[in-house]
PyMOL CGO cylinders between C-alpha atoms (Angstrom):
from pymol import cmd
from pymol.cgo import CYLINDER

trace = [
    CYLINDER, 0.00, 0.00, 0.00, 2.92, 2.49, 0.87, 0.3, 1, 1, 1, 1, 1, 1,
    CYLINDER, 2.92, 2.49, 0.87, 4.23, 1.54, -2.57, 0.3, 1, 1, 1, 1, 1, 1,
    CYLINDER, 4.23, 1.54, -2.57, 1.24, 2.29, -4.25, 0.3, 1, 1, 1, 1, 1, 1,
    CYLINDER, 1.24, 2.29, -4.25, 0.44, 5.75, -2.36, 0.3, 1, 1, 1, 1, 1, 1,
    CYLINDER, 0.44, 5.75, -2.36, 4.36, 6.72, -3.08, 0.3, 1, 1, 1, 1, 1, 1,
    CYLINDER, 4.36, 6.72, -3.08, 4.06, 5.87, -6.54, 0.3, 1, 1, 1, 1, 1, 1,
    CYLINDER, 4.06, 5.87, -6.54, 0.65, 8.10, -7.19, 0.3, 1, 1, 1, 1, 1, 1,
    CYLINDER, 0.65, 8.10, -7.19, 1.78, 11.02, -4.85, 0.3, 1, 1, 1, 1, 1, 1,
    CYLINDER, 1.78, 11.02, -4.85, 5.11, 11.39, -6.97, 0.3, 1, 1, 1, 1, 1, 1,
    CYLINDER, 5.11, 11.39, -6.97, 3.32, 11.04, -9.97, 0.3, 1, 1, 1, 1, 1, 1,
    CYLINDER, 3.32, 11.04, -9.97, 1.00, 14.10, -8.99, 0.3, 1, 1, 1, 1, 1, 1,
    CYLINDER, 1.00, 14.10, -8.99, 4.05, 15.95, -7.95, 0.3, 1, 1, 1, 1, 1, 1,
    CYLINDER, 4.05, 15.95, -7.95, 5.98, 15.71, -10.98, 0.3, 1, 1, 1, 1, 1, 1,
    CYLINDER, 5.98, 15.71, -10.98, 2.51, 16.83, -13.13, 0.3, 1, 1, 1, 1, 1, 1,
    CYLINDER, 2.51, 16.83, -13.13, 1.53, 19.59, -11.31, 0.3, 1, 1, 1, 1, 1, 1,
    CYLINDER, 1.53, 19.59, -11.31, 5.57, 20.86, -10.79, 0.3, 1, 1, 1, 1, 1, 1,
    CYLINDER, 5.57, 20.86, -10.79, 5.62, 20.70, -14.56, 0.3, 1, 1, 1, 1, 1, 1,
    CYLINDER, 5.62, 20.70, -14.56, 2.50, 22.60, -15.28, 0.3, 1, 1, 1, 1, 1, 1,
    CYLINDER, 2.50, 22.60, -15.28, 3.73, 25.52, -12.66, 0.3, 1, 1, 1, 1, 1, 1,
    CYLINDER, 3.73, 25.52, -12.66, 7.44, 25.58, -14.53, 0.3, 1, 1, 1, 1, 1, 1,
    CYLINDER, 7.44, 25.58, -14.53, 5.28, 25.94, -18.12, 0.3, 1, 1, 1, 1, 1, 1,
    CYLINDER, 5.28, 25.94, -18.12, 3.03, 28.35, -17.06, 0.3, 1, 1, 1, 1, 1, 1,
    CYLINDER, 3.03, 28.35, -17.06, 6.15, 30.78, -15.65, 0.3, 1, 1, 1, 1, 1, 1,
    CYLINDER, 6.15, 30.78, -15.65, 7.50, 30.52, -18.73, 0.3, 1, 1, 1, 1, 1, 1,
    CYLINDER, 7.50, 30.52, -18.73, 3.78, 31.78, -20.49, 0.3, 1, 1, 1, 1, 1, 1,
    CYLINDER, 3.78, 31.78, -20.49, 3.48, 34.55, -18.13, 0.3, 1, 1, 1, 1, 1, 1,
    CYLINDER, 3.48, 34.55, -18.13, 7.21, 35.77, -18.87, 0.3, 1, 1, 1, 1, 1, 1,
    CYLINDER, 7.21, 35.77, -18.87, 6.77, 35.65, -22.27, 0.3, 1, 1, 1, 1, 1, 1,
    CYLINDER, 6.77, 35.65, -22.27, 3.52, 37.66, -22.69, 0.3, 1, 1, 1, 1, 1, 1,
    CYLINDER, 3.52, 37.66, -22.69, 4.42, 40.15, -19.51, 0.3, 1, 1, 1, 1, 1, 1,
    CYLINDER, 4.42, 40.15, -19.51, 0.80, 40.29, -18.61, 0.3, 1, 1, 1, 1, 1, 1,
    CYLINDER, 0.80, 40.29, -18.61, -1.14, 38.79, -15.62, 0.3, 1, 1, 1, 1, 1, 1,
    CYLINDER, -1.14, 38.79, -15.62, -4.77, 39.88, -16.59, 0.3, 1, 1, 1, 1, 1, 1,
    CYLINDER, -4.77, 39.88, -16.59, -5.71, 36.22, -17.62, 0.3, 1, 1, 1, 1, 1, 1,
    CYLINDER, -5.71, 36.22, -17.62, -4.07, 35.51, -13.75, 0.3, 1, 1, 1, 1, 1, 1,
    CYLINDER, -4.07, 35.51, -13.75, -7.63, 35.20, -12.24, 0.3, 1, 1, 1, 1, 1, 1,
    CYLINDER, -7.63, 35.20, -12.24, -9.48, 33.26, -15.34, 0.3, 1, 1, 1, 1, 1, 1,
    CYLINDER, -9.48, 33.26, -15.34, -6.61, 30.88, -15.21, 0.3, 1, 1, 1, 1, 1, 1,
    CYLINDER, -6.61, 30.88, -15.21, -7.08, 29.66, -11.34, 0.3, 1, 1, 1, 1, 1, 1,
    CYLINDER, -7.08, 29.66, -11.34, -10.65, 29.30, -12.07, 0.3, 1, 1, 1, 1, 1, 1,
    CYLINDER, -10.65, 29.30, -12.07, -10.73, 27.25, -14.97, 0.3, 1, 1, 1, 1, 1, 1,
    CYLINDER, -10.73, 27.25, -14.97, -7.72, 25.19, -12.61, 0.3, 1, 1, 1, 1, 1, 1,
    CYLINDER, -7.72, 25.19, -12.61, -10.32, 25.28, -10.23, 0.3, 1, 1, 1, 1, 1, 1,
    CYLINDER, -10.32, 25.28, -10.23, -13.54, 24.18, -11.75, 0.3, 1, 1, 1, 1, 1, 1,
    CYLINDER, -13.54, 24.18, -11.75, -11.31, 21.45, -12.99, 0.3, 1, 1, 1, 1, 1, 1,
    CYLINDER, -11.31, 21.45, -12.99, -10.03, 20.30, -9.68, 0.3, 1, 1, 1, 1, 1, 1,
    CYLINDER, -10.03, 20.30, -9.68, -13.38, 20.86, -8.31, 0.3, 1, 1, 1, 1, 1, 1,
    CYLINDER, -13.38, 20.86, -8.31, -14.60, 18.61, -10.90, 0.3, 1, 1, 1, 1, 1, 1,
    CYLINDER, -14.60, 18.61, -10.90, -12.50, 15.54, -10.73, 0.3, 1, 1, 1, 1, 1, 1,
    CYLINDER, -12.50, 15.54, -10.73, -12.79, 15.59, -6.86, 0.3, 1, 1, 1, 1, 1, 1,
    CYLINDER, -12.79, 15.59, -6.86, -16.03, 15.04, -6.96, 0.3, 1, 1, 1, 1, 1, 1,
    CYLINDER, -16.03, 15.04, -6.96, -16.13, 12.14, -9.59, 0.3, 1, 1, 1, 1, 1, 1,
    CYLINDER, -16.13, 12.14, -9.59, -13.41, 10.56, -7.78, 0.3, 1, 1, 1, 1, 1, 1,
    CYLINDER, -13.41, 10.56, -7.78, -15.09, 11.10, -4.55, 0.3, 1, 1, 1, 1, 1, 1,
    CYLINDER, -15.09, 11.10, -4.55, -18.73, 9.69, -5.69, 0.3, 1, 1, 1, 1, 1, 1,
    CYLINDER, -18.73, 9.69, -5.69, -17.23, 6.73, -7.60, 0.3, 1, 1, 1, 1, 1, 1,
    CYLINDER, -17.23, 6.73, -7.60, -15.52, 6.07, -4.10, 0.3, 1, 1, 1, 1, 1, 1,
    CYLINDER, -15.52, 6.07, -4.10, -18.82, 6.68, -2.32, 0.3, 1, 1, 1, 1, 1, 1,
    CYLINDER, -18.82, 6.68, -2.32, -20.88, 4.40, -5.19, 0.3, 1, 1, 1, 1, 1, 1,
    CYLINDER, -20.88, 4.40, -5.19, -18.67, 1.76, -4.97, 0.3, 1, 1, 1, 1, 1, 1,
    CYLINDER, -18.67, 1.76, -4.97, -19.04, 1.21, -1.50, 0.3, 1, 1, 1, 1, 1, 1,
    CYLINDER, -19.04, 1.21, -1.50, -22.66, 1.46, -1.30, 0.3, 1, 1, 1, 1, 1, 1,
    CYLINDER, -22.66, 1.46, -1.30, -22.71, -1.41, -3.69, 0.3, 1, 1, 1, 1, 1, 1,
    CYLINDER, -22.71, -1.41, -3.69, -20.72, -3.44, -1.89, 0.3, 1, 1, 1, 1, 1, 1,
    CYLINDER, -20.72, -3.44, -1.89, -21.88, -3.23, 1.18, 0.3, 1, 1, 1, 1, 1, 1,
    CYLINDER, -21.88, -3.23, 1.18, -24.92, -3.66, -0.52, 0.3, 1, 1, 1, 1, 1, 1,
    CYLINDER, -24.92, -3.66, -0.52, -24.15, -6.95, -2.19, 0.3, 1, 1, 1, 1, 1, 1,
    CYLINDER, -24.15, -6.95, -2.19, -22.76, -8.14, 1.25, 0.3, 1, 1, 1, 1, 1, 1,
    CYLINDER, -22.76, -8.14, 1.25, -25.81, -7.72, 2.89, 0.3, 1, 1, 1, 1, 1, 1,
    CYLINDER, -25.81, -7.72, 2.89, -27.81, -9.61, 0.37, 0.3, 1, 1, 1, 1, 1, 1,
    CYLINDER, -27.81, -9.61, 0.37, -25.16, -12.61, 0.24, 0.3, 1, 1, 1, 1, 1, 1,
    CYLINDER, -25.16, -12.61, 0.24, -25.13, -13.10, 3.81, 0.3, 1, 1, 1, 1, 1, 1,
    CYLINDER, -25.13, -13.10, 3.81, -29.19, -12.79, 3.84, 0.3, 1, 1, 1, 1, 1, 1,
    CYLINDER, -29.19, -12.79, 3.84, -30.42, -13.53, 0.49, 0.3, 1, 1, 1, 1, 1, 1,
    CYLINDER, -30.42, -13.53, 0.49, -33.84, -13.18, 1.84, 0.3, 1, 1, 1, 1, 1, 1,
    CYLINDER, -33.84, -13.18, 1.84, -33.36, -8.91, 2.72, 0.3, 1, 1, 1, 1, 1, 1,
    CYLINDER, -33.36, -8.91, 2.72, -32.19, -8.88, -1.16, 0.3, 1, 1, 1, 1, 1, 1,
    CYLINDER, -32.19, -8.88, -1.16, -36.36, -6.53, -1.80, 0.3, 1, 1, 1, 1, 1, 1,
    CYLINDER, -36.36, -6.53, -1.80, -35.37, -4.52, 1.63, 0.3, 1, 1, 1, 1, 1, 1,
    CYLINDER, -35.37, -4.52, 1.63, -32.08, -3.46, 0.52, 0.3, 1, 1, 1, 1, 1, 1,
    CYLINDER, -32.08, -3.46, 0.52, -32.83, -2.51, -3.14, 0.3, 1, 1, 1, 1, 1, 1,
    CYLINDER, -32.83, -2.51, -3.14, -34.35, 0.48, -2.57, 0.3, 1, 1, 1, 1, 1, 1,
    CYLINDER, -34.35, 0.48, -2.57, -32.21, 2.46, -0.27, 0.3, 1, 1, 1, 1, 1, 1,
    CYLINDER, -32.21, 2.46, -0.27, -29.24, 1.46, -2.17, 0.3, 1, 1, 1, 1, 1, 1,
    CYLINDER, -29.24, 1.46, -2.17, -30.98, 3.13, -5.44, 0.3, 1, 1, 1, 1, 1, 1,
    CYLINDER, -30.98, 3.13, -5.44, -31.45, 5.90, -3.52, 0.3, 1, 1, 1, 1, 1, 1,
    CYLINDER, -31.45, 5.90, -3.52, -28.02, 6.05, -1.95, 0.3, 1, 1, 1, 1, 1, 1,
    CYLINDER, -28.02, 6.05, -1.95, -26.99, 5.92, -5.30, 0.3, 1, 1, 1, 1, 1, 1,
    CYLINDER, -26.99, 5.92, -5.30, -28.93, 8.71, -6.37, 0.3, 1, 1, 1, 1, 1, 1,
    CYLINDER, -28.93, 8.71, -6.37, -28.14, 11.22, -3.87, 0.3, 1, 1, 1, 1, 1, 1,
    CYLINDER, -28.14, 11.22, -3.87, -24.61, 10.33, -4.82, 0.3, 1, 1, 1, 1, 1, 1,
    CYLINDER, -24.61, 10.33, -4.82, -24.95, 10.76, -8.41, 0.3, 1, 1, 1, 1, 1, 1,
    CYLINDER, -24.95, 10.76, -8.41, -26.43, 14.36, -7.23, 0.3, 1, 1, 1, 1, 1, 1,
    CYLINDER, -26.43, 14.36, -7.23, -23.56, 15.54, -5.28, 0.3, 1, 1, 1, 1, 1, 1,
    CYLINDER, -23.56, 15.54, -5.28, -21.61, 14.99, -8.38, 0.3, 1, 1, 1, 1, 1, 1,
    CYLINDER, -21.61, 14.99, -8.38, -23.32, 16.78, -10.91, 0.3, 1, 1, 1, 1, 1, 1,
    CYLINDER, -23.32, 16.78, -10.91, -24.09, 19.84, -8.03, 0.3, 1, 1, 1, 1, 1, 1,
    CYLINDER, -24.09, 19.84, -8.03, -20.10, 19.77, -7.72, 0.3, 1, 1, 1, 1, 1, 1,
    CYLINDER, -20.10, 19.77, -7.72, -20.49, 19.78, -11.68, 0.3, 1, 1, 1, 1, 1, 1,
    CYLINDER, -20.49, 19.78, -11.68, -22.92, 23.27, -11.96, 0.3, 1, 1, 1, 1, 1, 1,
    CYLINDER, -22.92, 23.27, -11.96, -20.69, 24.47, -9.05, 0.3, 1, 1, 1, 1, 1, 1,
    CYLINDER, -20.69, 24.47, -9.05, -17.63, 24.53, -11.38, 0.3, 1, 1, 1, 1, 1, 1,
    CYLINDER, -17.63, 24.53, -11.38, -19.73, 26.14, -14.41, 0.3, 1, 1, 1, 1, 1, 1,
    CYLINDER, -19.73, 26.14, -14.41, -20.84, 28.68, -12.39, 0.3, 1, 1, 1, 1, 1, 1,
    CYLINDER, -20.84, 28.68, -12.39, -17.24, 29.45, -11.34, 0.3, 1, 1, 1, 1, 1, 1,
    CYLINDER, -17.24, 29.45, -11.34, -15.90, 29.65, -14.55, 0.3, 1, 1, 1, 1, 1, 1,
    CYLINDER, -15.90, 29.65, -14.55, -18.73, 32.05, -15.42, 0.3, 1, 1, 1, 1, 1, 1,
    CYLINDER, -18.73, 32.05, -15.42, -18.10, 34.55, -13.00, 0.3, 1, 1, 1, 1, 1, 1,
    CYLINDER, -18.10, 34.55, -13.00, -14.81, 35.69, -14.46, 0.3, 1, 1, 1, 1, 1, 1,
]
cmd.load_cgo(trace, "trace")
C-alpha cells in the first residue's frame, strides 16, 4: 500500500511541478497577468470537478458493496435493501453533478 500511495503522490508531484514551470514561462513571455484570475478558475472548476467524480465513484462503490454483502449473507433482505441502495446511489450521483454546476458557475463569473 505504501508503494502504491508513493508511486501516485510522486506522480502528482511531478505533473503539477511541470504545469507551474510551463506556465512561468507563459506569463514571462507575454508580460501580462490579466488572464491571472481566469486561469485559477478554470484550474479550479477542474479540480473541483474531478474531486467530486473521484469522490462519488468512491462513495458508489461502497454502497454497492456493502450492498451486495448484505444480500449474500441474507439472500432473503435482497427486496429490503434494493431500494435504499438506489437511492443512496442517487443522492450520490447528485452531489456529483451539483459539484459539476458548481464549477460552471465558477468559470462564469470571471
Amino acid at each position: 500500500m505504501k508503494k502504491v500511495m508513493l508511486g501516485i503522490s510522486s506522480a502528482a508531484l511531478v505533473t503539477l511541478y511541470s504545469f507551474a514551470a510551463l506556465a512561468q514561462e507563459a506569463a514571462a513571455a507575454t508580460g501580462s497577468n490579466a488572464n491571472d484570475k481566469a486561469s485559477w478558475a478554470f484550474m479550479a472548476a477542474g479540480l473541483a470537478i474531478g474531486i467530486a467524480a473521484f469522490g462519488g465513484a468512491l462513495g458508489q462503490g461502497r454502497v454497492a458493496s456493502a450492498a451486495l454483502e448484505g444480500i449474500a449473507r441474507n439472500p432473503g433482505a435482497a427486496s429490503k435493501l434494493g431500494t435504499p441502495m438506489i437511492l443512496g446511489l442517487a443522492l450520490i450521483e447528485s452531489l456529483v453533478l451539483y459539484a459539476f454546476v458548481i464549477a460552471f458557475l465558477m468559470q462564469g463569473k470571471v
